[in-house]
N, C-alpha and C positions, 0 to 999 in steps of 0.2 A: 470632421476627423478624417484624416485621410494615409494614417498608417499605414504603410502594407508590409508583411515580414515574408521573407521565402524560408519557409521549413528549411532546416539546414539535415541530412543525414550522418550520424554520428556513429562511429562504431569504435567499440571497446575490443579490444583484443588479449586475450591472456594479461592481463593488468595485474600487477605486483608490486606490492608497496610494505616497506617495513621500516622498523623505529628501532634506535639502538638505545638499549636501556643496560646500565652497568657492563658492556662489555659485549652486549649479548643480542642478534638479532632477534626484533618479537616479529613475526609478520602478523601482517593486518588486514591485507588485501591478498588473497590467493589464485592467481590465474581467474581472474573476474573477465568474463566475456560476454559481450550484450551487442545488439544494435538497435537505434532509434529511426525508423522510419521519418522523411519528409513527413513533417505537419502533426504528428504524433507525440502524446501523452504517456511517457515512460515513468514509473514509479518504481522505486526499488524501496521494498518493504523489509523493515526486521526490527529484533531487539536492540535496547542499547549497546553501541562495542561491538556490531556484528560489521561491521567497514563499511555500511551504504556511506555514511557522511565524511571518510576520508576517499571512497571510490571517487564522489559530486567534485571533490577536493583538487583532486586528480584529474579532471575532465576541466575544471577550471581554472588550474596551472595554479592555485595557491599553495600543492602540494606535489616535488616532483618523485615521478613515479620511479620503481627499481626494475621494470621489465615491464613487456610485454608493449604495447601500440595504441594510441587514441588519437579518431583520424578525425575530420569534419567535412563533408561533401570532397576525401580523397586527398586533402589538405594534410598532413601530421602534423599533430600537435607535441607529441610526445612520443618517445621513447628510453628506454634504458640511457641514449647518448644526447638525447635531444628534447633541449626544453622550450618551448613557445611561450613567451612570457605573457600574461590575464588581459593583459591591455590589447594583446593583438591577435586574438585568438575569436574575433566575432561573435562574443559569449554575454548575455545578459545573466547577474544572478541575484535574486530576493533571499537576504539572510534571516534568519533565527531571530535575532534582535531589531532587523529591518536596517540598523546601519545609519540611522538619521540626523543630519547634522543641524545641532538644537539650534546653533547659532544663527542659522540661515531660514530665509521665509522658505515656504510652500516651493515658490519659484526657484529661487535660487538650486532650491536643492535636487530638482529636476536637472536644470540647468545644468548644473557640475562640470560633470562630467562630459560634455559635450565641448565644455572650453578648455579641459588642462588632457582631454585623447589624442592621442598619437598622430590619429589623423582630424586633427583641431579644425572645427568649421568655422564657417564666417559669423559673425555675431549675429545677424537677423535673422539664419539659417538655423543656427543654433535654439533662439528664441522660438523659432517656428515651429522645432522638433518636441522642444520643452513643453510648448504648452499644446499640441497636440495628444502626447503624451500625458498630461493631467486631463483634456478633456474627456482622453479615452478611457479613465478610474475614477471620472468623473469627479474633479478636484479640480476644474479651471477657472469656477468661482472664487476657490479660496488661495488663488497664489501670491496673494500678498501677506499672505497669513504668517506667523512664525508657527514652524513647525511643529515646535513644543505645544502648541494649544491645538493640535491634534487629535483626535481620540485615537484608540488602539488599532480601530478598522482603516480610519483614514489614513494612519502613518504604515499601515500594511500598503494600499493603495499608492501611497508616494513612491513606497519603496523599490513595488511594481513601476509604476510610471518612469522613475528614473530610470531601473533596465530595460525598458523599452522603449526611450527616448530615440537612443543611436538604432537604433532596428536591426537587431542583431538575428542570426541563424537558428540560436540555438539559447533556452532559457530554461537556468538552472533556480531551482530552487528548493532551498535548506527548512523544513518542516517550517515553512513562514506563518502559519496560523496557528502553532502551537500556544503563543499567549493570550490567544483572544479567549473568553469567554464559550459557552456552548451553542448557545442563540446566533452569535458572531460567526461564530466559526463553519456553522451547517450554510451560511448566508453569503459570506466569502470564500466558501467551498462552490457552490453553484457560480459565482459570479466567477471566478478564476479560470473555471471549464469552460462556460462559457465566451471569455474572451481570446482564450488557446484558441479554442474553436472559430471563433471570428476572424483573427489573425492568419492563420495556417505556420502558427509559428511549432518546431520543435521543443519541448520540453522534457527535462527531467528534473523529476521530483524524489524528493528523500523526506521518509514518515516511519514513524514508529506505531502510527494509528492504523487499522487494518481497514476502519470503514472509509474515509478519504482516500487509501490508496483502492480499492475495491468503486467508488463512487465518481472517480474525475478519470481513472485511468482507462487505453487503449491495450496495453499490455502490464503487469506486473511481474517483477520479479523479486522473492523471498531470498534475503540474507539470511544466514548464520553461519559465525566464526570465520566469519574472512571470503566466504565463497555463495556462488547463488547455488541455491538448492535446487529449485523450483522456477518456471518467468512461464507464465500462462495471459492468457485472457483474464480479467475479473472472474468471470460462471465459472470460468473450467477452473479455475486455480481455488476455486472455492468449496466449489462441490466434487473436484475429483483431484484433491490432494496427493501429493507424489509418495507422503512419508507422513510417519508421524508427526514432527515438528511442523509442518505446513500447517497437520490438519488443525493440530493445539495452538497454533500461533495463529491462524484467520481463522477470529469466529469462533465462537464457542460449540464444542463438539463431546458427544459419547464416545466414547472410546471401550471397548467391549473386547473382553481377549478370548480368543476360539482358535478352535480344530479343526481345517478344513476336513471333512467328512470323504464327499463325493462329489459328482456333477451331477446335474438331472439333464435331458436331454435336449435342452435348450442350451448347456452349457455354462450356467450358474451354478453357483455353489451351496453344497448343502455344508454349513459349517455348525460343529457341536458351543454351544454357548449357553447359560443359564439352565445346564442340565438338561437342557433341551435343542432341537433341530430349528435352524433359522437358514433362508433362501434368503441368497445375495448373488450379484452380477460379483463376477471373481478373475484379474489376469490370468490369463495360462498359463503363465509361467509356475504358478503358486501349483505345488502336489498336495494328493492325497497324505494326510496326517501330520501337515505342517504348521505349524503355530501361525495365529495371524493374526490382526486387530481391524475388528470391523467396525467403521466410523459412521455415526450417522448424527446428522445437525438435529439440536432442542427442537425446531422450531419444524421439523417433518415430522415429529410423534404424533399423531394423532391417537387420543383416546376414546375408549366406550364405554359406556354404565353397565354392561353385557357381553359376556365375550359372542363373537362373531367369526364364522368358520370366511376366514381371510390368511394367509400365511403372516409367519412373523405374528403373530397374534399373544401378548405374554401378562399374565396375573399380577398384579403391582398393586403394592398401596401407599398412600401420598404422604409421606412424612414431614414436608416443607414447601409451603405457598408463599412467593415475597411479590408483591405488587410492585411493577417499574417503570409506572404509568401507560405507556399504548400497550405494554403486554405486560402478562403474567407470567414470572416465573414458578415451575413447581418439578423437588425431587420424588420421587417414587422406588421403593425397597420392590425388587421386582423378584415376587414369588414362585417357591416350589413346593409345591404343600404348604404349610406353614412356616417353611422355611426361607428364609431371605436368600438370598445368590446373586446380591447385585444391586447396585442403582442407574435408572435412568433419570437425565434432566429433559422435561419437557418447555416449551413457551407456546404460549397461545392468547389469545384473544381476552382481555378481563371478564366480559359475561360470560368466558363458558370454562368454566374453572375448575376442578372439583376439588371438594373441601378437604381439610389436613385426617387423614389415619381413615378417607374410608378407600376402599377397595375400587380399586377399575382394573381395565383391560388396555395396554396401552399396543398400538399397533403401529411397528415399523415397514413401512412400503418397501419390497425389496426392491426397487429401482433408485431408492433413497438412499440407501445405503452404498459403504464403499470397502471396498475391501484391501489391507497392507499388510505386505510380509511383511513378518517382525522383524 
């Protein structure tokens, strides 16, 4: 195998894209701006309809943009007056359905596109490119195969292989694991990072899944309604969410409404919640007696059979335990006197669980927690 890709650098620039539907502009894409570092792993994460998969669209000329710049290693590709057409644009992309043409073997369909490109190689050249490209998804045993007698993982792998035949800059691809199975999909998750990483090719990727973008990616950044919200690290974008909609859309989160109080002298915040005082690390910007929502992940609750003089320390009892194989989930009605004010969800380990209506203490670490003006 003897690929070799040069990361290509991509950057987006105020990108603007809209659709006329009866008369009437809808925008879709709202002044979207990103850049993709040489050899780097770009995910753009959101809901369905949030514009990652017309932004991908855009960057690979199937969709021309209404404003703003998208350049490649200083190249443009696009703007408001200027369209670079898919073929010449140095772009590999793996689609949704994979794109596969039944009629043609393993080989062939490699092959493709390496004979009818723009810049058309020589046939032995071409063959050379093709089946290095299967050896490297590991499909050069079966190039005589017809396509159709593929499984699902291996016609992902082709689908790869053919964008990567021509050895292109920059490698986009459209939620390509979406119809595999779950065993598949955690297994062609690792193997796809892994070969990004081999390569030192650029990618971007579009998911609607928060743990694949969280799991292969270098940097992410959170769609909604046409615009990023958010573009973090995996950790930071996870544990130190911008907004509410980050914290609810990556990852399952408490969400806790309070009154910032005061600061204590380290500079945290004393914030009124559950009837009671709870220390959290707090922006500056946030004042005294201002509404906030302080988020903290199921899976940082730690609970005790005893309460335990530790801050954040709060009276609950267990209303709902669902087993979800490597952990347990369980809600908790978190007490004030006998009175409810609340539920926490906690996850944890299956042997250390505790049973549905009896009483504990469950403890939020104030470095766990995060704190968002409303």
């Amino acid at each position: 195998m003897t690929i070799t890709a040069a990361g290509g650098r991509l950057v987006v620039d105020s990108l603007q894209k809209h659709y006329e539907l009866d008369g009437t502009e809808v925008p879709v894409v709202k002044n979207v701006t990103f850049t993709i570092e040489p050899g780097t792993f770009y995910s753009l994460l959101g809901p369905s309809g949030c514009g990652k998969t017309t932004t991908l669209r855009c960057v690979a000329g199937l969709e021309t943009s209404n404003g703003g710049e998208i350049s490649l290693d200083g190249t443009t590709l696009s703007t408001a007056t200027t369209h670079i057409p898919p073929n010449k644009r140095d772009i590999g992309m793996v689609f949704q359905n994979y794109a596969i043409w039944p009629h043609m073997s393993v080989f062939a369909n490699a092959v493709f596109p390496l004979q009818v490109s723009g810049g058309k190689l020589p046939k032995n050249e071409a063959r050379l490119r093709a089946m290095e490209a299967l050896e490297l998804v590991q499909l050069d045993h079966l190039a005589q195969r017809p396509a159709t007698a593929l499984s699902g993982g291996q016609q992902q792998r082709l689908a790869l292989a053919r964008a990567l035949a021509h050895r292109p800059r920059l490698l986009l691809l459209d939620e390509p694991l979406s119809n595999l199975d779950a065993k598949l999909r955690d297994t062609m998750r690792n193997e796809l990072r892994s070969l990004q990483q081999e390569l030192g090719i650029s990618a971007l990727y579009v998911t609607h899944d928060q743990s694949e973008a969280l799991s292969m990616s270098d940097r992410v950044a959170v769609m909604n309604q046409g615009r990023i919200v958010q573009e973090a690290a995996p950790r930071d974008l996870y544990n130190q969410p911008a907004d509410r909609f980050v914290a609810d859309f990556v990852g399952r989160v408490n969400m806790i409404e309070a009154t910032l109080h005061d600061r204590d002298s380290a500079g945290d915040a004393i914030v009124e919640a559950f009837g009671t005082r709870m220390t959290t690390p707090c922006p500056g910007e946030i004042r005294r007696g201002e509404q906030v929502t302080v988020t903290y992940r199921p899976e940082s609750v730690r609970w005790h059979e005893a309460a335990v003089d530790r801050p954040n320390v709060l009276p609950a009892r267990v209303i709902r335990v669902e087993f979800l194989g490597e952990i347990v989930e369980y809600e908790a009605e978190v007490l004030n006197g006998d009175q409810s004010v609340g539920t926490l969800v906690a996850r944890g380990a299956p042997l250390a669980t505790p049973p549905e209506g009896e009483v504990i203490y469950l403890e939020l670490t104030p470095q766990a927690c995060r704190v968002i003006a409303a």
